[in-house]
C-alpha positions in Angstrom: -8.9 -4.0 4.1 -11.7 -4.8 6.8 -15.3 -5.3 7.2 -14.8 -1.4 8.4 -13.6 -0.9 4.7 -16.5 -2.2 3.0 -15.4 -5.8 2.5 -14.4 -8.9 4.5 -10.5 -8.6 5.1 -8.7 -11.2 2.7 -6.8 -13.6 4.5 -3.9 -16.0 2.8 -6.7 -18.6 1.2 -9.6 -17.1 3.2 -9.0 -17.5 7.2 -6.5 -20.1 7.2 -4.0 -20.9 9.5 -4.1 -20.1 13.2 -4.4 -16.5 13.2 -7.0 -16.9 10.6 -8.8 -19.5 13.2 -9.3 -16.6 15.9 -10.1 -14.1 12.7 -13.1 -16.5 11.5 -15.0 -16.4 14.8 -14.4 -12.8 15.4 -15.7 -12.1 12.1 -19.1 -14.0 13.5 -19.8 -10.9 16.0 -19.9 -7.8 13.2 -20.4 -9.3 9.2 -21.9 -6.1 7.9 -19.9 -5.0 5.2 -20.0 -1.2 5.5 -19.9 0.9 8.5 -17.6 3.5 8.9 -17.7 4.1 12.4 -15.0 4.9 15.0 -16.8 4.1 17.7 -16.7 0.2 18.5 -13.0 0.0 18.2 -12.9 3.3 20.4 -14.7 1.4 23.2 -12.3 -1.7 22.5 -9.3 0.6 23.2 -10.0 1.6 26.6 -11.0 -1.5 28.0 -7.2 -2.4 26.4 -5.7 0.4 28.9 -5.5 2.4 25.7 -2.4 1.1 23.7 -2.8 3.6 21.2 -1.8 6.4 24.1 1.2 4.7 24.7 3.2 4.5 21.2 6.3 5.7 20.5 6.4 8.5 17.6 4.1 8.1 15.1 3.7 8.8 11.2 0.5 8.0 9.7 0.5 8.1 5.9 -2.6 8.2 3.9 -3.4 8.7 0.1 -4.5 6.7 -3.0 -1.5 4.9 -4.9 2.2 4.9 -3.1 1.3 4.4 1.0 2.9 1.3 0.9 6.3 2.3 -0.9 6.0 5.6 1.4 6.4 3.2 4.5 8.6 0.9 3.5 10.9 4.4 2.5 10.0 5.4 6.1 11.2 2.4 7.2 14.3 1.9 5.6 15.5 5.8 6.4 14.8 5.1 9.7 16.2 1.7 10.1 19.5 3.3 8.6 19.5 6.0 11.2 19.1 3.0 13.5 15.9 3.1 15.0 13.6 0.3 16.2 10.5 0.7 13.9 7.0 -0.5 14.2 5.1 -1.1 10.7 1.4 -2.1 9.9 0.6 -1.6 6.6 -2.4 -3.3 4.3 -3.5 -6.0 2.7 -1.0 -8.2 3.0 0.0 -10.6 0.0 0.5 -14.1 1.1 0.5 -14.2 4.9 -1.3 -11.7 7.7 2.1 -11.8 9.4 3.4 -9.4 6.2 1.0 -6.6 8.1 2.7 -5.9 11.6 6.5 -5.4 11.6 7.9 -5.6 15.4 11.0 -3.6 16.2 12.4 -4.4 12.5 11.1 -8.3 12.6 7.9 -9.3 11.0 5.3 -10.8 13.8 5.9 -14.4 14.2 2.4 -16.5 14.1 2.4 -17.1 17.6 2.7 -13.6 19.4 -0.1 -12.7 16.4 -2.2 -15.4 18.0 -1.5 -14.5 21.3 -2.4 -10.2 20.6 -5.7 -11.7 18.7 -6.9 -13.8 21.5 -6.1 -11.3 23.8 -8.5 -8.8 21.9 -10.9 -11.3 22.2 -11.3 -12.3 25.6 -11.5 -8.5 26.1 -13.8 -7.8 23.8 -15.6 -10.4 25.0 -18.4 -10.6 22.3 -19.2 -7.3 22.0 -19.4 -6.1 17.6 -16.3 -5.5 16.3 -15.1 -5.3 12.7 -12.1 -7.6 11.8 -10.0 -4.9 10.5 -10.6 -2.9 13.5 -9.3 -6.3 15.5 -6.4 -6.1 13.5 -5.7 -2.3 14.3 -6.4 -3.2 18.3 -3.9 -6.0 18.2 -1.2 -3.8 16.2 -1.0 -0.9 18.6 -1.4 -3.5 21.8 2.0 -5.1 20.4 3.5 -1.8 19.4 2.5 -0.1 23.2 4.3 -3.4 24.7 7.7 -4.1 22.7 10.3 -0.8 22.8 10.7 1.1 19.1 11.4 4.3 18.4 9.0 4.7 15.5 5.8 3.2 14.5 4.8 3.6 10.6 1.3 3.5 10.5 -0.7 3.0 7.1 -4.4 4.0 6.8 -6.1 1.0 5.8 -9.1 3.4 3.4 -9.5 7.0 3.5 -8.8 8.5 6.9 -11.1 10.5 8.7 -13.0 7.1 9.7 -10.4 4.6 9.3 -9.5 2.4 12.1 -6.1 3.6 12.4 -7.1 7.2 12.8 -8.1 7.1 16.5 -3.9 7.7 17.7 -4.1 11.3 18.7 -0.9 13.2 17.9 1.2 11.7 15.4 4.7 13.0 14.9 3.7 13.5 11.0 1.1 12.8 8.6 2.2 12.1 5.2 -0.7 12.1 2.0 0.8 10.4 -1.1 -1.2 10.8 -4.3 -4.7 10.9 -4.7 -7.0 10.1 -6.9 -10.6 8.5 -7.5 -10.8 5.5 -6.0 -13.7 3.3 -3.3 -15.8 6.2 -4.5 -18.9 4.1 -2.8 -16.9 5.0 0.3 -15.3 8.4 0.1 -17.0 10.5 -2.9 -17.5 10.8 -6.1 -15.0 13.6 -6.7 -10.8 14.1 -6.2 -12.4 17.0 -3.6 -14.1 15.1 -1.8 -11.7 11.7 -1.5 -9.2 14.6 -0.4 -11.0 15.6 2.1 -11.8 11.9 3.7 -8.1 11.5 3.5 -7.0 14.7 5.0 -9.3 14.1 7.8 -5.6 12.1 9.6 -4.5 15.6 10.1 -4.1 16.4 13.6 -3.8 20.1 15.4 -0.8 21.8 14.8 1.0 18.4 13.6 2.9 18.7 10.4 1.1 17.5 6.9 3.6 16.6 3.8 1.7 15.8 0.8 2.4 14.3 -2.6 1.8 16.6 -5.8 -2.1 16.5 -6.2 -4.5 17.8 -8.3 -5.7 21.9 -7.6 -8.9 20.5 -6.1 -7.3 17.8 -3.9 -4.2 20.2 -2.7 -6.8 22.8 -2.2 -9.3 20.4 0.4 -5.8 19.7 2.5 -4.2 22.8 2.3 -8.0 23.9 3.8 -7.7 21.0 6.6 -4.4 21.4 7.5 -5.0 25.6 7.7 -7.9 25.3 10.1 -6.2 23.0 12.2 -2.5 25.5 11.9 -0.9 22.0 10.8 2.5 23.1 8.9 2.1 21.8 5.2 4.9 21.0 3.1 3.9 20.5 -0.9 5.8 18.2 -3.0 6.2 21.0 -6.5 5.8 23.8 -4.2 7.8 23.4 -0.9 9.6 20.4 -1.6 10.9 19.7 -4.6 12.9 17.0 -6.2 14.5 15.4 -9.3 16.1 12.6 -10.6 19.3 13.5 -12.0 21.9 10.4 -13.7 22.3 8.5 -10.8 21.7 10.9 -8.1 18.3 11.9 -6.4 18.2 15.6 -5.5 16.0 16.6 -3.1 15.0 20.5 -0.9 12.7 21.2 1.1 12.4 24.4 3.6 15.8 22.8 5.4 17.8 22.5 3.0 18.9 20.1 0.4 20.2 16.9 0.1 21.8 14.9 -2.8 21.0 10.9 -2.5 20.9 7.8 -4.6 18.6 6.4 -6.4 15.8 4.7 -4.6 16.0 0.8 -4.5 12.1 0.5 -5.8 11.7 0.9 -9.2 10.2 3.5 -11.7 9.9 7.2 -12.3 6.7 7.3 -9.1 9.3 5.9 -6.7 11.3 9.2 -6.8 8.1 11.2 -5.5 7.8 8.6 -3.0 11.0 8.3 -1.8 10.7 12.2 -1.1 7.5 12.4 0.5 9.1 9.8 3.1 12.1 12.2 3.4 10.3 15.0 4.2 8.1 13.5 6.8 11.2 12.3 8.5 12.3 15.9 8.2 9.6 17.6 9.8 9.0 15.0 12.6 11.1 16.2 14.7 13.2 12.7 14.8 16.9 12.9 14.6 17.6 11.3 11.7 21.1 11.8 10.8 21.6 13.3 6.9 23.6 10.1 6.1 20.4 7.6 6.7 18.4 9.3 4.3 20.4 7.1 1.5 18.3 4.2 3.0 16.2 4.9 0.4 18.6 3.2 -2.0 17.7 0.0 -0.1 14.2 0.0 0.6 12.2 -2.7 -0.6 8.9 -3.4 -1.1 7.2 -6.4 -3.1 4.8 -6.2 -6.3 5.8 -2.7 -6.7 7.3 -3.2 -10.2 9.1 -6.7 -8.2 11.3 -8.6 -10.6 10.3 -12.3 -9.9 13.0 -15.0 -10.6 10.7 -18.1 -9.1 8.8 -20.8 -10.6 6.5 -18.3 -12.9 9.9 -16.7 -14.2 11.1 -19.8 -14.7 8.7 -20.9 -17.3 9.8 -18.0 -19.9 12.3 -18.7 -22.3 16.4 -17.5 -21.6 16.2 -13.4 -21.7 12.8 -12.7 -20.9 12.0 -10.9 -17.7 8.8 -10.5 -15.6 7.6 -8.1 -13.0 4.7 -7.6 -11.0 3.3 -4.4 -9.9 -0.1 -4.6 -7.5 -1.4 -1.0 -9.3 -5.1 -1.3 -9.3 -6.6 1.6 -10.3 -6.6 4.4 -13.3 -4.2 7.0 -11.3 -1.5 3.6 -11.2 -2.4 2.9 -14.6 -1.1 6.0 -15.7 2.0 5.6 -13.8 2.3 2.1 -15.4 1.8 3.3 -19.1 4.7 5.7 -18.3 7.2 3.0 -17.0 6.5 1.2 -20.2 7.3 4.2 -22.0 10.7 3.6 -20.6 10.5 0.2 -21.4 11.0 1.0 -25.6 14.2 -1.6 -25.6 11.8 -4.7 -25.5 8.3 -5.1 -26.3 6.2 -5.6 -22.8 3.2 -7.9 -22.4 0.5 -7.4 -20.3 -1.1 -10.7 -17.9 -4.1 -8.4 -16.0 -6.3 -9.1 -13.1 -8.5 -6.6 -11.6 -10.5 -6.4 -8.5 -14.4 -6.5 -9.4 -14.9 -2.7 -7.9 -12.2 -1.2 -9.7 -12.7 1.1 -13.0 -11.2 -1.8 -15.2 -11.6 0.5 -18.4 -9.8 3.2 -16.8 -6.6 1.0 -15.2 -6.6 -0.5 -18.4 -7.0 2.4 -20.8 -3.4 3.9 -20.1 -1.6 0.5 -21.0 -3.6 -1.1 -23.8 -1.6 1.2 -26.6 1.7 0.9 -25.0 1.5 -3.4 -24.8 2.7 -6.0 -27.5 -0.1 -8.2 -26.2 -2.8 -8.3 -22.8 -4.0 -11.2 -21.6 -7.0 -11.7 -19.1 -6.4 -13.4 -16.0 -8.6 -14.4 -12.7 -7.4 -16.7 -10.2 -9.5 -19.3 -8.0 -7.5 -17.5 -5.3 -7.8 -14.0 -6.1 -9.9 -12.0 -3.9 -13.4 -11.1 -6.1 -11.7 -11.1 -8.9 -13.0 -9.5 -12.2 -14.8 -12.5 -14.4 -11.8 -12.7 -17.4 -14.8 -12.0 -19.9 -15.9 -8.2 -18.1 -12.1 -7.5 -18.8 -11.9 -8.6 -22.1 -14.6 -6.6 -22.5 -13.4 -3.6 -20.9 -10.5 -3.6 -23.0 -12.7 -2.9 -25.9 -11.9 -6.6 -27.1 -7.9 -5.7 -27.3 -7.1 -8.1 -24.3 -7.4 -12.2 -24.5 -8.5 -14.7 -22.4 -5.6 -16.0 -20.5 -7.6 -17.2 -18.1 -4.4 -18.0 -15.8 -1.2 -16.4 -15.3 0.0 -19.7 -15.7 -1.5 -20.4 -19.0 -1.1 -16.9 -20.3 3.1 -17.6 -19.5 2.9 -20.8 -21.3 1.0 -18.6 -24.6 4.0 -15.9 -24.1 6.8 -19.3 -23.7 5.4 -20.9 -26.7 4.9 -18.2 -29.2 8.4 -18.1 -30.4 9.0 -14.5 -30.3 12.2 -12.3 -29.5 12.7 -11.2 -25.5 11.0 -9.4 -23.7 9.2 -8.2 -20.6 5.8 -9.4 -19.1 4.3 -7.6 -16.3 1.3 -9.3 -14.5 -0.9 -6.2 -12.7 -4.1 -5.1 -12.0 -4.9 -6.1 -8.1 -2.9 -6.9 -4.9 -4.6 -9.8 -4.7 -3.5 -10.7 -8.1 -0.2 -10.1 -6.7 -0.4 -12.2 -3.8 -1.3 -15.0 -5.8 1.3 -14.7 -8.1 3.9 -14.5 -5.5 2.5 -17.5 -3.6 2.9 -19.3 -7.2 6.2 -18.0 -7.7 7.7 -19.6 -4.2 8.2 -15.8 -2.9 8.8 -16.0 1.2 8.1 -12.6 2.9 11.3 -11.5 5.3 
């Protein structure tokens, strides 16, 4: 997220490092919080020669819960097929490098540095938003180093996010919405839909996740005014999750697949919204790479962690981290613990402080042997641990830590079983920063 967003963007222990260095003083020129504007980065472009003119084929996913595992199925279809692919996704977790992937290969710190100082020198001074410095330096590597594909995440919303100013994508993709930075995009699914659909280009294909009637029905009316083929995930495009197979049709035909690599009943949708945006790109993506998805990877998407934190549980416990953060990924969480029944599950939670804690909450409180309360120094404007106690209608404990809160679970002599630690990406960059996790 950026200043653009609404917020300041988080860095790894707030502007540290060298990239963090140039970050801090560009921050200085533009510290309003909330202006969703187009313009300033628009201006920033063309004095750049216009990078974002000069990608290679685009897909630009947007939605509420599952852009992240959408791209990183993109990625790993496309990678399969054996393309050069271009990534920038957000927040990152522990370092800013996690957000730009160069021809396959994270950004190093030093061509970062380099692309940020760059955008500096041309900017020279003028306002600019830090997320919108981010976007600028992202499409001037991904104009400069050869790929065949650049995977491009919307950062919040869509019509006015930073990343919408690329022209003609090969595809738009919209995963799942539902109410969420309702300050920013609307109080109803309606209207959210309709910020999000605003990616959709002229006559460029649109696949969407399944929606609600009143969110399908704000695309389907974007994507009909601008004749933008739409393919429905339930209507169009269907698929199922069969044994050990992943069946998948969509207008082309059908395809029988594995499993995908990330885990729970959501990453099936996922992994077929991603197919079908390859599939209506116009890429040649032979049928064979589309079992990438069998190897995608993506963390705190239901991650197993086997660091230091897992380390502190007694012999046949396992824990997992999911960055869910809002009531729609509550509800897909209360359903993976439904297929969880083998073990009791415990519940370490952190949410952000403007996220409907009641509501991510609500959907897992029931389903949980125990929840326990966490904020961390380090987390990002984090929830005080009493608001969620209280949120959880007094069910939930004080952790405060997801340290201490293990060392409760370690201590308490009970039988194995499963403790996921959720409620906020930043939560889950924390946890993976304690846990020794290196991103790759």
């Amino acid at each position: 997220m950026g200043a653009q967003k609404g917020e300041p963007v988080r860095l790894a222990g707030e502007y540290q490092g060298r990239p963090g260095e140039v970050l801090a003083r560009l921050h200085q020129l533009y510290p309003k919080l909330i202006d969703l504007s187009l313009g300033r980065l628009e201006v920033l472009l063309a004095k750049l020669g216009h990078p974002e003119l000069h990608l290679p084929p685009v897909i630009h996913v947007a939605g509420t819960n599952g852009k992240g595992s959408t791209c990183a199925n993109l990625r790993a279809i496309a990678e399969a097929a054996g393309l050069r692919v271009h990534v920038m996704t957000s927040p990152h977790l522990v370092s800013i490098t996690e957000r730009f992937r160069l021809a396959g290969k994270l950004v190093d710190e030093d061509t970062l540095v380099d692309a940020f100082e760059e955008v500096e020198r041309v900017n020279a001074g003028a306002p600019i938003t830090v997320f919108e410095v981010l976007t600028a330096a992202g499409f001037l590597l991904f104009s400069r180093i050869p790929a065949d594909l650049v995977i491009l995440e919307v950062g919040l919303g869509g019509r006015l996010d930073a990343t919408n100013v690329v022209p003609k994508p090969a595809a738009c993709a919209i995963t799942t919405i539902s109410l969420d930075h309702q300050a920013f995009l609307g109080e109803t699914l309606e209207a959210i839909a309709g910020e999000k659909a605003g990616i959709i280009k002229s006559g460029v294909p649109v696949v969407v996740s399944p929606q609600a009637p009143e969110a399908l029905n704000a695309i389907r009316s974007h994507a009909e005014a601008l004749k933008a083929p739409l393919w429905s995930l339930g209507q169009n495009v269907h698929v199922r999750v069969d044994g050990l197979k992943l069946h998948y049709s969509d207008p082309q035909g059908s395809l029988e697949l594995p499993l995908p690599g990330l885990k729970g009943p959501h990453q099936a949708t996922n992994a077929a919204l991603a197919i079908a945006a390859l599939r209506v790109s116009g890429l040649n993506i032979p049928l064979s790479a589309y079992e990438g998805i069998a190897r995608t990877d993506w963390p705190a998407r239901l991650q197993r962690l086997h660091g230091t934190l897992a380390a502190m549980l007694p012999a046949g416990w396992e824990l997992y981290l999911d960055g869910g953060h809002n009531p729609g990924a509550g509800e897909v969480l209360g359903e993976v613990l439904d297929g969880w029944k083998d073990r009791p599950v415990h519940i370490i939670a952190g949410v952000k402080q403007s996220k409907d804690v009641s509501g991510f909450l609500k959907p897992l409180l029931a389903r949980a042997a125990s929840v326990q309360a966490v904020a961390e120094v380090d987390q990002h404007l984090a929830t005080p641990v009493e608001e969620l106690v209280a949120a959880s209608g007094g069910i939930a404990i004080a952790g405060p830590t997801i340290v201490k809160a293990l060392e409760r679970l370690a201590e308490s002599g009970q039988e194995p079983a499963r403790v996921l630690i959720c409620g906020s990406l930043y939560l889950a960059g924390v946890a993976l920063a304690q846990d020794g996790w290196v991103s790759v």
